[in-house]
LOSE-238495 format. One line per 2 residues: number of its first residue (from 0); their letters; for each residue x, y, z of N, C-alpha, C. Coordinates in nm, 3 decimals. Last residue first. Layout:
BEGIN
NUM	a	X:Y:Z:X:Y:Z:X:Y:Z; ...
***
This chain:
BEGIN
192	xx	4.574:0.617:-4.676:4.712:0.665:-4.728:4.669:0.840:-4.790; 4.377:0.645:-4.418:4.365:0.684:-4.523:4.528:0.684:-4.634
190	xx	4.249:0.335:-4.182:4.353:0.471:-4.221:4.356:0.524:-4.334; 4.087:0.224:-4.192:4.168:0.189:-4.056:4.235:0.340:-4.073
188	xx	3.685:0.205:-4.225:3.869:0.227:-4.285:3.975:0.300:-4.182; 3.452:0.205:-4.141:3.571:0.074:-4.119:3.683:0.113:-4.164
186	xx	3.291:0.390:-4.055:3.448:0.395:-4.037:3.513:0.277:-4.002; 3.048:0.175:-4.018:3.074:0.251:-4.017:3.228:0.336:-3.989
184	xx	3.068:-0.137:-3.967:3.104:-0.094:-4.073:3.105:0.101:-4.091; 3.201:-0.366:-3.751:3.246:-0.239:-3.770:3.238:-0.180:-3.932
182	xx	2.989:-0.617:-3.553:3.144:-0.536:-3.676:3.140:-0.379:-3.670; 2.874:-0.742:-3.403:2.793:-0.618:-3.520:2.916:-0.634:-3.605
180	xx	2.771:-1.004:-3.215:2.823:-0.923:-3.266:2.776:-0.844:-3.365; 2.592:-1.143:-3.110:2.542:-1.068:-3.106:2.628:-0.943:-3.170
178	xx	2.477:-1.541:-3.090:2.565:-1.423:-3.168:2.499:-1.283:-3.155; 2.337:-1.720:-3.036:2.340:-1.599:-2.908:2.428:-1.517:-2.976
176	xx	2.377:-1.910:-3.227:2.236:-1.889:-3.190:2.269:-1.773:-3.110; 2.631:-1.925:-3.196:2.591:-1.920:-3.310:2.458:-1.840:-3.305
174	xx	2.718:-2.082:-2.955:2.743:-1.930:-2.963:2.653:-1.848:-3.097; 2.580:-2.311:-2.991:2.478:-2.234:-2.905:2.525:-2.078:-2.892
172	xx	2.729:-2.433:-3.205:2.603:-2.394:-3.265:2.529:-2.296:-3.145; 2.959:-2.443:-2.998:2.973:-2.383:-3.122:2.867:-2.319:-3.188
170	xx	2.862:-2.624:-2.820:2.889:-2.503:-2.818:2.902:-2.401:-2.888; 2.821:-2.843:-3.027:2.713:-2.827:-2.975:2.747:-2.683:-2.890
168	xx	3.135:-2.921:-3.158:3.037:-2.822:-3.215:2.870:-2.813:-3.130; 3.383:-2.737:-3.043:3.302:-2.832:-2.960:3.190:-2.800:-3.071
166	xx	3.598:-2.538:-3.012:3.656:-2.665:-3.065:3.526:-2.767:-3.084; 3.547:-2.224:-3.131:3.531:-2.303:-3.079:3.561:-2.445:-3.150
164	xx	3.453:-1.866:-3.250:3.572:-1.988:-3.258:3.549:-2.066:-3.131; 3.328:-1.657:-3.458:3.320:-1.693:-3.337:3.419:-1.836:-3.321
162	xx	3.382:-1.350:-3.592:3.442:-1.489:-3.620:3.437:-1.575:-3.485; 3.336:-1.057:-3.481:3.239:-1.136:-3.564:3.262:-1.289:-3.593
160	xx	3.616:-0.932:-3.392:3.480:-1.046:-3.296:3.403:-1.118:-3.381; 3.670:-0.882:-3.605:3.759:-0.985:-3.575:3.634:-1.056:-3.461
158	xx	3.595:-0.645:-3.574:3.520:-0.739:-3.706:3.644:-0.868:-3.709; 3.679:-0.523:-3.346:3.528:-0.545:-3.377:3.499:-0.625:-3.493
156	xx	3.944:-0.467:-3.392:3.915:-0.546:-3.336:3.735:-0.624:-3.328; 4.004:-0.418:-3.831:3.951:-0.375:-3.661:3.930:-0.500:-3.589
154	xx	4.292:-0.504:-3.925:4.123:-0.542:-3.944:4.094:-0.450:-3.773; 4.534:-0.383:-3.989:4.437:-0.422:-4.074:4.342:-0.473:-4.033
152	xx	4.659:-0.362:-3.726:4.660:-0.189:-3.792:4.548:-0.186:-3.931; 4.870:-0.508:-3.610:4.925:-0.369:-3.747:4.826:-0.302:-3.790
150	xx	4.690:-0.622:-3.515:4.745:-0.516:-3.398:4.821:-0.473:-3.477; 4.472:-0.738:-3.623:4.418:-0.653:-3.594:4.566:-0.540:-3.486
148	xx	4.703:-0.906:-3.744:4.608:-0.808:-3.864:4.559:-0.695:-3.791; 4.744:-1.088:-3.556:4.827:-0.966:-3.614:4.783:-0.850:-3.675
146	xx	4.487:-1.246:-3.524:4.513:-1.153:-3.422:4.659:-1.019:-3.442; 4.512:-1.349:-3.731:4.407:-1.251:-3.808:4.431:-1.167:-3.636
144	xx	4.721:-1.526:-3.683:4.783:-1.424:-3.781:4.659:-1.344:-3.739; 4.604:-1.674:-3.516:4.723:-1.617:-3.460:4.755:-1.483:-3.583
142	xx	4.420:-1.812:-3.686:4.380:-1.709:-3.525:4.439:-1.590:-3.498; 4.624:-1.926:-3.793:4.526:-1.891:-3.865:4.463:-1.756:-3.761
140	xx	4.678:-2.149:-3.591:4.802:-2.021:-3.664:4.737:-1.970:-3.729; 4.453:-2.277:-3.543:4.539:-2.241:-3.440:4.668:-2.089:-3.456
138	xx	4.280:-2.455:-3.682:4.304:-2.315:-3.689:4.359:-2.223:-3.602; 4.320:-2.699:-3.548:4.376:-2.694:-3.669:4.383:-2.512:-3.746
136	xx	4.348:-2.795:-3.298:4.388:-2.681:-3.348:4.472:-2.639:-3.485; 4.127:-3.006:-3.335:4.276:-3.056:-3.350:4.317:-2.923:-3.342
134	xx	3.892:-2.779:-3.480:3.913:-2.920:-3.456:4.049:-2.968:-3.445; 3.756:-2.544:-3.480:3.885:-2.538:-3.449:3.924:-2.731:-3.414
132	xx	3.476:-2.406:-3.650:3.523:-2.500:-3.547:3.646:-2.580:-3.565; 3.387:-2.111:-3.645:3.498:-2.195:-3.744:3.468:-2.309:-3.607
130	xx	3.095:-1.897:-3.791:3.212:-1.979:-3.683:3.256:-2.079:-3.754; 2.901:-1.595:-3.781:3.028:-1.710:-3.850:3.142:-1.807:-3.752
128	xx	2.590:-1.490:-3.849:2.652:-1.536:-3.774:2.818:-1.629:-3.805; 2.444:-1.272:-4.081:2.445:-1.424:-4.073:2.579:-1.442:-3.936
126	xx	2.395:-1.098:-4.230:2.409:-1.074:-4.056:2.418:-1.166:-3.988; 2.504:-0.898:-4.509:2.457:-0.976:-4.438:2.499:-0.978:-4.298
124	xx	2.651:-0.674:-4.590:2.569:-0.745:-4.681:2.506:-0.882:-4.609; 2.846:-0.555:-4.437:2.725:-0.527:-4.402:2.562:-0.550:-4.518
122	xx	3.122:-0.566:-4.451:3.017:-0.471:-4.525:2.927:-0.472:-4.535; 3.127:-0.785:-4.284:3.206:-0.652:-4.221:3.174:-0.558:-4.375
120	xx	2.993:-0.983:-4.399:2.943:-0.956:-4.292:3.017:-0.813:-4.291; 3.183:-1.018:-4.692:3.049:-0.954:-4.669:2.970:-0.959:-4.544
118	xx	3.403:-1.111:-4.510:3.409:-0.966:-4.572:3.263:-0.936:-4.612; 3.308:-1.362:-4.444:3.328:-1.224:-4.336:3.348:-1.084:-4.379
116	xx	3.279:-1.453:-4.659:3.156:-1.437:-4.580:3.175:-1.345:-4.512; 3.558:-1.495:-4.745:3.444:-1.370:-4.843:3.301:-1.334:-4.781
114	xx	3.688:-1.631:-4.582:3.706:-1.508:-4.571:3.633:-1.454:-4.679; 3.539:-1.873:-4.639:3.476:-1.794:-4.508:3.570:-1.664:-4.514
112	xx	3.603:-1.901:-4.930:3.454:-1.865:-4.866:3.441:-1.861:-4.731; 3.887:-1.966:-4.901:3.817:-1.875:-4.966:3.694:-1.822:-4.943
110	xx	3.894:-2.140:-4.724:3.953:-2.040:-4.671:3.887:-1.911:-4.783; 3.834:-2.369:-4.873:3.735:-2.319:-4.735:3.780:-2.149:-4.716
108	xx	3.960:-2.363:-5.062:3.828:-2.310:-5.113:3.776:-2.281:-4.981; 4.234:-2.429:-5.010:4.231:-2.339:-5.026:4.078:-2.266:-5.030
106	xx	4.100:-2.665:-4.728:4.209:-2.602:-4.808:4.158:-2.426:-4.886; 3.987:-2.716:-4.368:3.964:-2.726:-4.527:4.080:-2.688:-4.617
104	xx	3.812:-2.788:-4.095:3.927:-2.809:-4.123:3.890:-2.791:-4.309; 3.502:-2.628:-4.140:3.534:-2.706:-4.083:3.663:-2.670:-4.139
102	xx	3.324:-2.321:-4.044:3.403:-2.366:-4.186:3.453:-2.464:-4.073; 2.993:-2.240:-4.048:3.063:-2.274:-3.971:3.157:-2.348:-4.109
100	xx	2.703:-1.946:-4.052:2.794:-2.029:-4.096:2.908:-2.109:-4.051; 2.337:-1.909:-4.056:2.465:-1.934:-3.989:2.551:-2.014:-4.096
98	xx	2.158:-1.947:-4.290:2.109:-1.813:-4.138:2.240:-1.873:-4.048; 2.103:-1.943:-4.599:2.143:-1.925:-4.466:2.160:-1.873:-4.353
96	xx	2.050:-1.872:-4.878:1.981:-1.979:-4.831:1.982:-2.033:-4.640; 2.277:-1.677:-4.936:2.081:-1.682:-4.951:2.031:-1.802:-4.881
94	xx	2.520:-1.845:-4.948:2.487:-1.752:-4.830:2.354:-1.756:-4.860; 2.447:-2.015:-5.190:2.480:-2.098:-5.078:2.449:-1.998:-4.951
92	xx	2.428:-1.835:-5.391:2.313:-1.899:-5.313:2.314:-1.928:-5.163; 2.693:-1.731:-5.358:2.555:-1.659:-5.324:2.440:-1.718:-5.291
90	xx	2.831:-1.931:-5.459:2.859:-1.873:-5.332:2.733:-1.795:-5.290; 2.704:-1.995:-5.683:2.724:-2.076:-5.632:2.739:-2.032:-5.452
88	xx	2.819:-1.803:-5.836:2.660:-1.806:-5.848:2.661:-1.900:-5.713; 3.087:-1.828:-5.805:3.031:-1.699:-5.772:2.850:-1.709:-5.723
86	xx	3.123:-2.025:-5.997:3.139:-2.057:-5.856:3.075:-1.888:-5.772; 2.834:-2.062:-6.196:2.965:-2.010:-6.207:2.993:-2.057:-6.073
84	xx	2.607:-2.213:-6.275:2.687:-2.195:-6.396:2.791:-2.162:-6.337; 2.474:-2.441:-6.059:2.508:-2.324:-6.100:2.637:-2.286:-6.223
82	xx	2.239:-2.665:-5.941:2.350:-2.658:-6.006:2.345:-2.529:-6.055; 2.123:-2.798:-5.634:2.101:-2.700:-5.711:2.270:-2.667:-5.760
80	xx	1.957:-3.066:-5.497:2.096:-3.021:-5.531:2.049:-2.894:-5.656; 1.799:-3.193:-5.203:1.855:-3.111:-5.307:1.968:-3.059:-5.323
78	xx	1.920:-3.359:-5.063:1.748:-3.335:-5.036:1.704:-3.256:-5.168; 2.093:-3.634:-5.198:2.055:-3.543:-5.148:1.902:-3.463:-5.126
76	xx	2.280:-3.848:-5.347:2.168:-3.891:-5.220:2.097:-3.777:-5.126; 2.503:-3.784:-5.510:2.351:-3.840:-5.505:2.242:-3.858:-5.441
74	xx	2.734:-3.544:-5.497:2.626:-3.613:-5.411:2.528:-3.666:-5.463; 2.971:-3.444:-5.730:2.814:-3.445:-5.673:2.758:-3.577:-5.607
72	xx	3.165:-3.596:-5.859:3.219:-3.579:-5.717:3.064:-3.514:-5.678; 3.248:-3.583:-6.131:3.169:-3.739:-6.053:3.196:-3.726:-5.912
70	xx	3.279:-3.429:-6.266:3.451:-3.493:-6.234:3.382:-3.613:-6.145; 3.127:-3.327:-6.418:3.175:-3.461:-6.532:3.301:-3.498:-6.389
68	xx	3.022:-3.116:-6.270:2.920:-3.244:-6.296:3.009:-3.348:-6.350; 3.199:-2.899:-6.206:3.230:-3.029:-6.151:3.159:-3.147:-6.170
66	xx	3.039:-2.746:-6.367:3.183:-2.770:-6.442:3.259:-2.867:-6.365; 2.821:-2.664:-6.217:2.790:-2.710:-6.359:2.940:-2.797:-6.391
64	xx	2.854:-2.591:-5.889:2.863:-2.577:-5.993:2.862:-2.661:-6.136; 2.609:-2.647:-5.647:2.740:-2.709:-5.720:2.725:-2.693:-5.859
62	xx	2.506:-2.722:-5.319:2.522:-2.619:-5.507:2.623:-2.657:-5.483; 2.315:-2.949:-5.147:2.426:-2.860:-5.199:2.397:-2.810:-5.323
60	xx	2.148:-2.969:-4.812:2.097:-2.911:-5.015:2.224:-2.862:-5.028; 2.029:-3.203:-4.613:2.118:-3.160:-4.697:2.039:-3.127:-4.845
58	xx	1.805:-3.260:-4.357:1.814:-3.212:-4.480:1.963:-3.212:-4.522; 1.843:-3.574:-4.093:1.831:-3.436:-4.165:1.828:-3.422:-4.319
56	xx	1.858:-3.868:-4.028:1.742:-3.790:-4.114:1.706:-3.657:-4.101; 2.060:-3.928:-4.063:1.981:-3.906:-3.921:1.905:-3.845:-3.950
54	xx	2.214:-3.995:-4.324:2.192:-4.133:-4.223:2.086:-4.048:-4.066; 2.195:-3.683:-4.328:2.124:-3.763:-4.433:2.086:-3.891:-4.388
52	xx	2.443:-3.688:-4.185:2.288:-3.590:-4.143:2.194:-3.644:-4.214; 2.635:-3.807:-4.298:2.609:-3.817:-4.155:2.426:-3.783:-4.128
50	xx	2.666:-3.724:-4.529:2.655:-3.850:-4.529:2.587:-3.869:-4.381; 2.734:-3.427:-4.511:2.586:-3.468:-4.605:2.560:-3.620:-4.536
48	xx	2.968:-3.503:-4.436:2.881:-3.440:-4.271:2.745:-3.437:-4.350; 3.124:-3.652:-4.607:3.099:-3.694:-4.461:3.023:-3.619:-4.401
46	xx	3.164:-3.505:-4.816:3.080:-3.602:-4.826:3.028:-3.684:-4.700; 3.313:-3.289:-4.664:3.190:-3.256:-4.754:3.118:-3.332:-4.775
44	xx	3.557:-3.411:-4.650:3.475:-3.375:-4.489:3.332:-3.369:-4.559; 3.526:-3.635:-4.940:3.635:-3.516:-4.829:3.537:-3.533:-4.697
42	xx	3.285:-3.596:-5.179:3.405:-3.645:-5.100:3.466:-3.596:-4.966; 3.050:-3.530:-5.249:3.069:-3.649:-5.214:3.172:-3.734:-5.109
40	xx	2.957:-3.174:-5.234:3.067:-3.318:-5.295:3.006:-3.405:-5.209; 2.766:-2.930:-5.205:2.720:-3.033:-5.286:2.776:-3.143:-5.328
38	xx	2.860:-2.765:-5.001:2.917:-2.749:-5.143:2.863:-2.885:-5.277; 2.547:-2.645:-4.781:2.716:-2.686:-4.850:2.705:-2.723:-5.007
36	xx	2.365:-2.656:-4.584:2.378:-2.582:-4.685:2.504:-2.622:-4.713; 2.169:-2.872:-4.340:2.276:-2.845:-4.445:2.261:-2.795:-4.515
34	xx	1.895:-2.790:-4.116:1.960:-2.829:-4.216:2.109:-2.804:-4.280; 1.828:-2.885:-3.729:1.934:-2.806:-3.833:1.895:-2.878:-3.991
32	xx	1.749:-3.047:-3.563:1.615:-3.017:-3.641:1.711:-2.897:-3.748; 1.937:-3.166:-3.361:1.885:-3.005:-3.373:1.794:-3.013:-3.463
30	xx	2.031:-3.410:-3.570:1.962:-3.403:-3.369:1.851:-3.257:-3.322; 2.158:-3.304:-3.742:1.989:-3.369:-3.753:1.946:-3.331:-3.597
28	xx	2.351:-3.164:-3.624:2.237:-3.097:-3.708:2.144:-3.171:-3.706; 2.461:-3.398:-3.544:2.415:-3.273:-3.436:2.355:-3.193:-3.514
26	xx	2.559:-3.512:-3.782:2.495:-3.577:-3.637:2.413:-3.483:-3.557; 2.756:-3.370:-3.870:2.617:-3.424:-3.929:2.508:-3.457:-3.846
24	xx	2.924:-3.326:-3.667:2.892:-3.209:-3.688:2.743:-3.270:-3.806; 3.041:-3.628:-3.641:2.929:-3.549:-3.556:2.881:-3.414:-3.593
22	xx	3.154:-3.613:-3.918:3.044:-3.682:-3.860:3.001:-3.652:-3.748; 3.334:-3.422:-3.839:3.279:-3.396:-3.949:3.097:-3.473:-3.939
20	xx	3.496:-3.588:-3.675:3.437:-3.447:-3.626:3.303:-3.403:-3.694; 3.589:-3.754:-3.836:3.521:-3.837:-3.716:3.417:-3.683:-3.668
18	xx	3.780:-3.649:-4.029:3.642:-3.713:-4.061:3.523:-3.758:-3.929; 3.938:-3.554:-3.850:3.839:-3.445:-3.912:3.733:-3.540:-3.966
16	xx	4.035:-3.756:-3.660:3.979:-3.675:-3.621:3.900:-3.599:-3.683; 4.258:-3.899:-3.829:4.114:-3.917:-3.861:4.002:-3.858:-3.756
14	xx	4.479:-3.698:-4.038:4.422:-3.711:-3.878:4.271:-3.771:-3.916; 4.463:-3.640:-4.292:4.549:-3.720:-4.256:4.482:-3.806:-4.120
12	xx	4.177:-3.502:-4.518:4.294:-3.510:-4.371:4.352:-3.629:-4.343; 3.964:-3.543:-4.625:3.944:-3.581:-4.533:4.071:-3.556:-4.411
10	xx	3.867:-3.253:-4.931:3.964:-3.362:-4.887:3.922:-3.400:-4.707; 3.737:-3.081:-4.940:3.734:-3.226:-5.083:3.822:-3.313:-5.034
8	xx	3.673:-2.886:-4.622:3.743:-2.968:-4.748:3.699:-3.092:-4.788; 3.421:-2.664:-4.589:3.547:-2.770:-4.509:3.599:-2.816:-4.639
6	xx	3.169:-2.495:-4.484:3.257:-2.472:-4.555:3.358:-2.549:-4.504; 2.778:-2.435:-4.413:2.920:-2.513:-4.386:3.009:-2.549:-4.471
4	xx	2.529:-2.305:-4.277:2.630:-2.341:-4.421:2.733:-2.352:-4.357; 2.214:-2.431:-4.232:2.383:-2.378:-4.119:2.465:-2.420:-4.321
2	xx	1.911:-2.300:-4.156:1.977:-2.371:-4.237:2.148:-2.289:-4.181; 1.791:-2.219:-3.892:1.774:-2.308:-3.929:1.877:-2.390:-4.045
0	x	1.736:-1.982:-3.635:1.848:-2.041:-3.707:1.807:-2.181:-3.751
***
């Protein structure tokens, strides 16, 4: 496990816990000999954990799409930056380039790309490892629903394991590394209408 993609928000939060988190989660990649895979901003948690790892002389490489170049939110100070025509193109690299994933506190885009990671883990387009780190329990009701999902009947319990969850990120990265889950893609379908 070397390069960790990491999915959080353009934004920093109210609580200055996520920025403070954010920065150790930079911190502890360099420390580890980890690189950064992310979204290539400046701002938010995004510009804080490039900013962190970059001050400790880790790697950061974001993508970033073509159509945020004029909003002046790309990173300057990076190991690389690779620009993509679409957000799609963008998502793919970002998985290609990775051997674990972890979504910090985020909005709508985090939530978008770790539930498209897990859906391509639970189809078996990759084997990449996934964890959230639960900072402030901030994914606390989030948990709570995908633990509904699995007792109406929509996600199997096996591809609910695949989402490893922790508040701590030096635990976090050692479930990461010992991940052994599979999912469930053979008769993943719950039921037939």
């Amino acid at each position: 496990m070397k390069n960790i993609l990491i999915y959080c928000g353009s934004s920093a939060g109210h609580n200055e816990i996520y920025k403070k988190t954010a920065t150790q989660v930079g911190e502890t990649l360099a420390k580890q000999g980890l690189s950064l895979i992310y979204g290539g901003g400046s701002v938010g948690l995004m510009g804080t954990v490039a900013d962190a790892i970059l001050a400790n002389g880790g790697e950061a490489i974001g993508v970033i799409p073509s159509f945020m170049e004029p909003w002046e939110v790309q990173h300057k100070g990076l190991t690389e930056c690779i620009v993509t025509e679409t957000m799609h193109t963008r998502k793919q690299i970002m998985a290609e380039k990775s051997d674990a994933v972890i979504a910090l506190p985020g909005g709508w885009g985090t939530l978008d790309e770790l539930f498209e990671i897990l859906t391509w883990r639970q189809l078996g387009l990759h084997k990449m490892p996934i964890g959230v780190l639960n900072t402030n329990g901030f994914y606390d009701d989030l948990l709570k629903m995908l633990e509904k999902m699995v007792s109406e009947g929509f996600l199997k319990e096996a591809n609910l394991q695949m989402l490893i969850v922790d508040d701590n990120i030096d635990s976090l990265l050692e479930k990461l590394k010992n991940d052994s889950s599979e999912g469930e893609l053979v008769g993943k379908w719950i039921g037939r209408a």
